[in-house]
C-alpha positions as CSV (number, residue, x, y, z in Angstrom):
1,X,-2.8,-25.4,63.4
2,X,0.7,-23.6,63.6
3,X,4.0,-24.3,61.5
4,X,7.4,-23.7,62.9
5,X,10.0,-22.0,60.5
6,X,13.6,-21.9,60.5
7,X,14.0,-18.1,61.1
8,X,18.5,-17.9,61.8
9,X,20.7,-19.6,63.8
10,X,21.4,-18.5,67.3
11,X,24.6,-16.6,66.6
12,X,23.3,-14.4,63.8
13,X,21.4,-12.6,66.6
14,X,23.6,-11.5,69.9
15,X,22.3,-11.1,73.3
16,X,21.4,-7.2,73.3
17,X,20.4,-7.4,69.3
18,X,17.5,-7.3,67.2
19,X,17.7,-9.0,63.5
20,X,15.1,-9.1,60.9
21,X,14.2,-12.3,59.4
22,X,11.4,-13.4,56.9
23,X,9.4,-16.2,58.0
24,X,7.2,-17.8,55.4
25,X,5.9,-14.7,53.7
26,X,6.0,-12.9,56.9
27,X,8.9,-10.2,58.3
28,X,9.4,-11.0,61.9
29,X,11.8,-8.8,63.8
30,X,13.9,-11.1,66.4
31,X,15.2,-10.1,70.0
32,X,17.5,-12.1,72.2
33,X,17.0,-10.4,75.8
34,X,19.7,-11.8,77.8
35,X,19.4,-15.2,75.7
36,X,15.8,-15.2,75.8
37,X,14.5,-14.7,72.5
38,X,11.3,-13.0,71.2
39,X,9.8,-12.8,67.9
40,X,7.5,-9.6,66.8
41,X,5.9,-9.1,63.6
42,X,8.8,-7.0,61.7
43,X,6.3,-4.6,60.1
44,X,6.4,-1.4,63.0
45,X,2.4,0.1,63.3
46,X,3.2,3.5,62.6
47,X,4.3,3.0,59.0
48,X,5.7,-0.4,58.5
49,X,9.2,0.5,59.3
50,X,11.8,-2.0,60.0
51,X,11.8,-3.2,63.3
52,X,13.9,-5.7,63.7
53,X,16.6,-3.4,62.1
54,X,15.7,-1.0,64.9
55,X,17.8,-0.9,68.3
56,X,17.5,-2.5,71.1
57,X,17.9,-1.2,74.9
58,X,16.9,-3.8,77.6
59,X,13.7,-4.8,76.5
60,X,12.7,-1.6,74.3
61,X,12.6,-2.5,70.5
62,X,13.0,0.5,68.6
63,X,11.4,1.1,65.2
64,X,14.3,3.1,63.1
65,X,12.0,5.2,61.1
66,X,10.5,7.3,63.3
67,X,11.2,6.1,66.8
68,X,7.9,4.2,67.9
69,X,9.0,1.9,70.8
70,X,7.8,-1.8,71.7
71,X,8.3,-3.6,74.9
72,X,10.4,-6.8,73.2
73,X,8.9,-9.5,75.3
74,X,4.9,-8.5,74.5
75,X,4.6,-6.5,71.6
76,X,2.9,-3.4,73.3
77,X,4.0,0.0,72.7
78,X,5.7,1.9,75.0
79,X,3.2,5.0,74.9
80,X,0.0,3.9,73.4
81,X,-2.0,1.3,75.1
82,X,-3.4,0.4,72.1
83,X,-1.0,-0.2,70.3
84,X,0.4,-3.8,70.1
85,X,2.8,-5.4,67.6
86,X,1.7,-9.3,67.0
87,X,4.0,-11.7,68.9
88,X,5.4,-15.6,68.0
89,X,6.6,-18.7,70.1
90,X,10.0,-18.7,69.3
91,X,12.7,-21.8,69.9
92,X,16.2,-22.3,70.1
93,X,17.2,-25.8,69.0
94,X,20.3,-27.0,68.9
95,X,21.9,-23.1,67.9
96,X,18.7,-23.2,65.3
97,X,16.0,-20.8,65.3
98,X,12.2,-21.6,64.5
99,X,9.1,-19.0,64.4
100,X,5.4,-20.5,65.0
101,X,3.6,-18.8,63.2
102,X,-0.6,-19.6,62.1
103,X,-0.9,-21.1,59.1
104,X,-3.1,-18.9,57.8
105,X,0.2,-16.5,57.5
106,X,2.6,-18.9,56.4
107,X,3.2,-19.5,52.3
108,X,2.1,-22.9,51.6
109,X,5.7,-23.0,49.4
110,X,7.9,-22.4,52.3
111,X,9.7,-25.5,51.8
112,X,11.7,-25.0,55.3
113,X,8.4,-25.5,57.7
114,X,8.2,-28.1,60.0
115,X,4.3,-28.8,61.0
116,X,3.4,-29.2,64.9
């Protein structure tokens, strides 16, 4: 089973931007590629930097710590092949953002989750 949790609204995140947004009791960084949004989890590999803090250059999400790089759309590294951030389902509804996330991540006293 998955819940779906109001992350932002649309605006809060530009096309070209990444924001960081807490999702039950999970950090997610957010993308919007163009107006297609992705949803990574916000803790970067290398040393839980703050990736959705981190820039964003066509689809490159990058951590601003200490530089590790993620494609956007799939979570994988740029460099190391087995390196791979986690990814969501993300929507846009009506200017609204929601994250799926498993339940096994999501705080059963999120009071803003919608179940699926």
């Amino acid at each position: 089973m998955a819940e779906w949790i109001h992350v932002a609204a649309a605006h809060e995140c530009p096309p070209g931007t990444a924001i960081e947004k807490l999702a039950g009791d999970r950090i997610v960084a957010i993308a919007n590629i163009d107006g297609s949004w992705h949803a990574l989890d916000g803790l970067c590999a290398h040393q839980g930097g703050p990736l959705g803090q981190g820039s964003l250059c066509g689809t490159t999400l990058t951590c601003p710590w200490h530089g590790w790089e993620y494609d956007a759309t799939t979570g994988q590294h740029c460099t190391a092949a087995n390196v791979r951030q986690q990814s969501f389902p993300i929507e846009d509804r009506d200017g609204q953002l929601f994250v799926c996330l498993p339940t096994s991540i999501v705080s059963e006293e999120d009071s803003r989750v919608e179940r699926s």
